[in-house]
Structure formats: structure tokens, C-alpha cells
N, C-alpha and C positions, 0 to 999 in steps of 0.2 A: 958519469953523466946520469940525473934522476930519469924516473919516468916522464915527469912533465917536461922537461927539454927535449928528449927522446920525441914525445907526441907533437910538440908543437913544429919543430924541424921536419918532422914527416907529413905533418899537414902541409906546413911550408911549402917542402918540395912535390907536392902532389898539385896541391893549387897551383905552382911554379909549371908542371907537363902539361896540367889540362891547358893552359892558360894559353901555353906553347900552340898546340895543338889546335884550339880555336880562334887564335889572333891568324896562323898560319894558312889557317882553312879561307878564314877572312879574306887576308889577303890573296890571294891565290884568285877568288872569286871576284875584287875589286880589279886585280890586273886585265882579267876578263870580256872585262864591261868593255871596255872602248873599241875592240874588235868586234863583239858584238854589232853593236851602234854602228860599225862601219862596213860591215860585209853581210847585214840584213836590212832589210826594206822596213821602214817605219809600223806596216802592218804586220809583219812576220815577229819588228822583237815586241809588237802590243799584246802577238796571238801566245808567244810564250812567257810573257807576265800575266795573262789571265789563265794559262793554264796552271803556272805556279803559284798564283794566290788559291786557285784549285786545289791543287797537292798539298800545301800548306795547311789547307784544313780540313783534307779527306787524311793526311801524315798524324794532327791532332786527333781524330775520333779515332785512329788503329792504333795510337797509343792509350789511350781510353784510361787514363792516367796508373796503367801497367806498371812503370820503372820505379812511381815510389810507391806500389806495392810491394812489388818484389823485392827490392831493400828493405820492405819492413819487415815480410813475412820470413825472409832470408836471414837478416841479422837480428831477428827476434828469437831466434831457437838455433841451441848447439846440436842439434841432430843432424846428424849427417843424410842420415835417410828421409828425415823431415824435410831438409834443406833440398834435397831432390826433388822433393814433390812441387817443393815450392819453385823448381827451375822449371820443370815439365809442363807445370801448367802453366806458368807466364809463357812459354815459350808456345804452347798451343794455344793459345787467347791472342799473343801479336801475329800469329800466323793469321787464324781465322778473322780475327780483324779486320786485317789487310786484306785476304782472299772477298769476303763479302763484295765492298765498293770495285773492286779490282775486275769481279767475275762479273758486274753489271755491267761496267764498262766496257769487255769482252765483248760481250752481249749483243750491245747495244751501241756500240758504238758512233753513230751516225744520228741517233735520238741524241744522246749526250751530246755531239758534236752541234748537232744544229742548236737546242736551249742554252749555251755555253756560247757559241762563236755566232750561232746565225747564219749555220753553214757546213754541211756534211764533208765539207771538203778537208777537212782534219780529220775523221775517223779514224786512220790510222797510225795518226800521230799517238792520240788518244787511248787506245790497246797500248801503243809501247809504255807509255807511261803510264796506266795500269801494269803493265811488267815492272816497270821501275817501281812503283809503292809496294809489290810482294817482298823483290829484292831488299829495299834501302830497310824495309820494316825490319828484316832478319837482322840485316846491318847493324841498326839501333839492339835488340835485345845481346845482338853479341857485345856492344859497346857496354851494356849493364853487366855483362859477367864479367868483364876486362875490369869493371869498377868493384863490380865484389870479390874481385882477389884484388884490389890496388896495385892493380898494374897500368898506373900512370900513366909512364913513357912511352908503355905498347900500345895505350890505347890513343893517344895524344900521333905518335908518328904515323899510325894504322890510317889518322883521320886525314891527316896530310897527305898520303900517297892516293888515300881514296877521292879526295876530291881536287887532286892534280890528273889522277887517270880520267876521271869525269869530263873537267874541263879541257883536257887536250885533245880528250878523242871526240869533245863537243867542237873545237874550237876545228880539230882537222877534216869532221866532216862538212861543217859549214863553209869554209874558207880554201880549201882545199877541192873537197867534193861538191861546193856549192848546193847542198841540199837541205838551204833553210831550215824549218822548225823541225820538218822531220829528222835532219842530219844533228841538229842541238839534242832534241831528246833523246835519239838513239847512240849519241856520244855518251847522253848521261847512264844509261842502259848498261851500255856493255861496260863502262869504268863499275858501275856498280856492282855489275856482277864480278870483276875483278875482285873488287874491295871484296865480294860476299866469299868467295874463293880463300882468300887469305887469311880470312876471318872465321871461316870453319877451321882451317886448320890450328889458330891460335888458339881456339876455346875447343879444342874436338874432345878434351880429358875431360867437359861439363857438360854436355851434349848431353839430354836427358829424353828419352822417347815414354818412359812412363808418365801416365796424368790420371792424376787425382781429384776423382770430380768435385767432391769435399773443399780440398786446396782451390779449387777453380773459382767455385763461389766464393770464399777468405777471399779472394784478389778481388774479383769483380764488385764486392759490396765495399771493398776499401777503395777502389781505383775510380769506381763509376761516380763517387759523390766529387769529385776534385776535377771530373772533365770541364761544365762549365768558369769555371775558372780559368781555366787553361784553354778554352774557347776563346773565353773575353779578349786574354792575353794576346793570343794570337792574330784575332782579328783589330786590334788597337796596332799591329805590327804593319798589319796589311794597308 
């Protein structure tokens, strides 16, 4: 077999995991819905579609268009020890990223909840899901090192189990524990931190604590010109 059937059946079967992976995610979230709509109050599922068009584009600016840096900067050089630098500091940019928006919402709570809802009476809803964008961010950059070793499969089933734990333990606090928005997000919460759990362990051998301020800047002068773009995109979704 040449090299060029070699590559295209690999691509094949890589496009074939991911594909898996987010048609299943899909689904999983489409089964969802009609429980939802059935066991919350017209204003409870309005309060967590405005929180997730929320997250949606507080998730966009803590990716700050990080993931096709770090594939660039990653697969642009055979150094091993270069190629560290380049994990360390993506991995300290979607951290702080995410920390920023995350710790105002801490904060503030009850400010954010009323400009947003018209109503302090979410504030706490609000911190958790500040806990969930630190989480899900980690989540995301582990899903980029699962992709820079082409590890398809793992990273395609990883995504499946994570947002089956999400939605079940959303769907058993709502329906079960009857505790509306609060009980959806803090389903989404603790599935996430599952996922985040499972997902250290799978990438623990790339785990990088060194950061290179140098390398920091490379990301952020390649990342930062592509967010609105990916703005746009986002908000045409919303």
C-alpha cells in the first residue's frame, strides 16, 4: 500500500471518529429537549437559553482563537522541547481566559444576574456556570492534545460519555430533584467535571506546567486576529 492511500484512509477514518463523536453528542442533546420543555416552566427553559447564548460567547472569547494556534505552533516545529513550550503556554492562556470572565461572575454575581435576567434571583445559578466555563475550557484544550496525537476514537467516545454524564445528571436533577435552572446547570457542572477527571488522565503523559512568555505572545498574536471571525460565527448561530 503507497503512502498516498495510507494518508487518505487515515484521514478517512479520523473524519469517520470525529464525525461519530459529534453526530452522537448531537444526538444525545436532541433526545434532551422534550424533557426539558416538559418538566420546566416556560420561564425557567427562556432563563437557561439566555444563559447559554451567554456561555456561548463568554466559551468564544476563552478560546480566543487558541486551538488553531496551537496546531500551528505545535505542528510547525519538530522539537520536542519547543513543542512543550507550545503546550504550556496554550494551556496557560485557556486557563486564564476562562478564569478572567469566570472570577467577575464570582464576584458579582447578582450585578451580572440582574443586567442579564432582570433579576438577582439567578445569582447562584450564575457562579455555577462560571464553575462550568473553567471546567469545559480545560475540557476543550485536552480535546486539542487528543487531536495532536490523532487520537480520534478517544477523543470522539471521551465526547460522548461527557455529554451523556452532563445531560443525565442535568435531566436527574431537574426531573427527579425538581430543581429547575439551578438543578440543569449544576447537572451540567458535575458531568463536566467528570469528563474533566477522565480527561486528565488521558492526556496526563502531555500535561505541561512550564510557560514561555515568548511562546505566549506567538499564540496570542496568531489567535487574537481570528477571534472576530469566530465572533461573527457564533453569534449568526445564536
Amino acid at each position: 500500500m503507497n503512502k498516498s492511500l495510507r494518508a487518505i484512509l487515515s484521514l478517512s477514518w479520523q473524519s469517520v471518529a470525529y464525525g461519530v463523536g459529534i453526530l452522537g453528542s448531537q444526538l444525545i442533546v436532541y433526545l434532551m429537549l422534550p424533557f426539558l420543555t416538559r418538566f420546566m416552566s416556560r420561564e425557567e427553559y427562556g432563563v437557561v437559553t439566555v444563559i447559554t447564548a451567554l456561555y456561548a460567547f463568554l466559551n468564544t472569547l476563552t478560546n480566543a482563537g487558541l486551538p488553531a494556534a496551537t496546531y500551528r505552533f505545535y505542528n510547525d516545529s519538530h522539537n520536542e522541547q519547543d513543542r512543550k513550550l507550545t503546550i504550556g503556554g496554550s494551556q496557560f492562556l485557556f486557563f486564564v481566559f476562562a478564569a478572567i470572565p469566570a472570577a467577575c461572575i464570582l464576584i458579582f454575581p447578582g450585578v451580572t444576574s440582574v443586567l442579564l435576567l432582570g433579576s438577582a434571583q439567578y445569582a447562584v445559578v450564575l457562579q455555577v456556570v462560571a464553575c462550568f466555563l473553567i471546567i469545559d475550557t480545560l475540557n476543550t484544550f485536552g480535546t486539542i492534545l487528543l487531536r495532536i496525537d490523532v487520537r480520534a476514537l478517544v477523543s470522539s467516545i471521551h465526547s460522548i460519555i461527557l455529554i451523556a454524564c452532563k445531560t443525565g445528571l442535568a435531566l436527574l436533577f431537574v426531573i427527579r430533584f425538581d430543581m429547575g435552572v439551578l438543578g440543569y446547570w449544576l447537572g451540567f457542572l458535575i458531568g463536566e467535571f467528570i469528563g474533566l477527571i477522565i480527561m486528565v488522565w488521558l492526556i496526563r503523559k502531555k500535561i505541561v506546567f512550564k510557560v514561555s512568555w515568548n511562546r505566549v505572545w506567538d499564540l496570542l498574536k496568531f489567535g487574537l486576529p481570528l477571534l472576530p471571525a469566530t465572533l461573527s460565527t457564533t453569534m449568526l448561530k445564536l
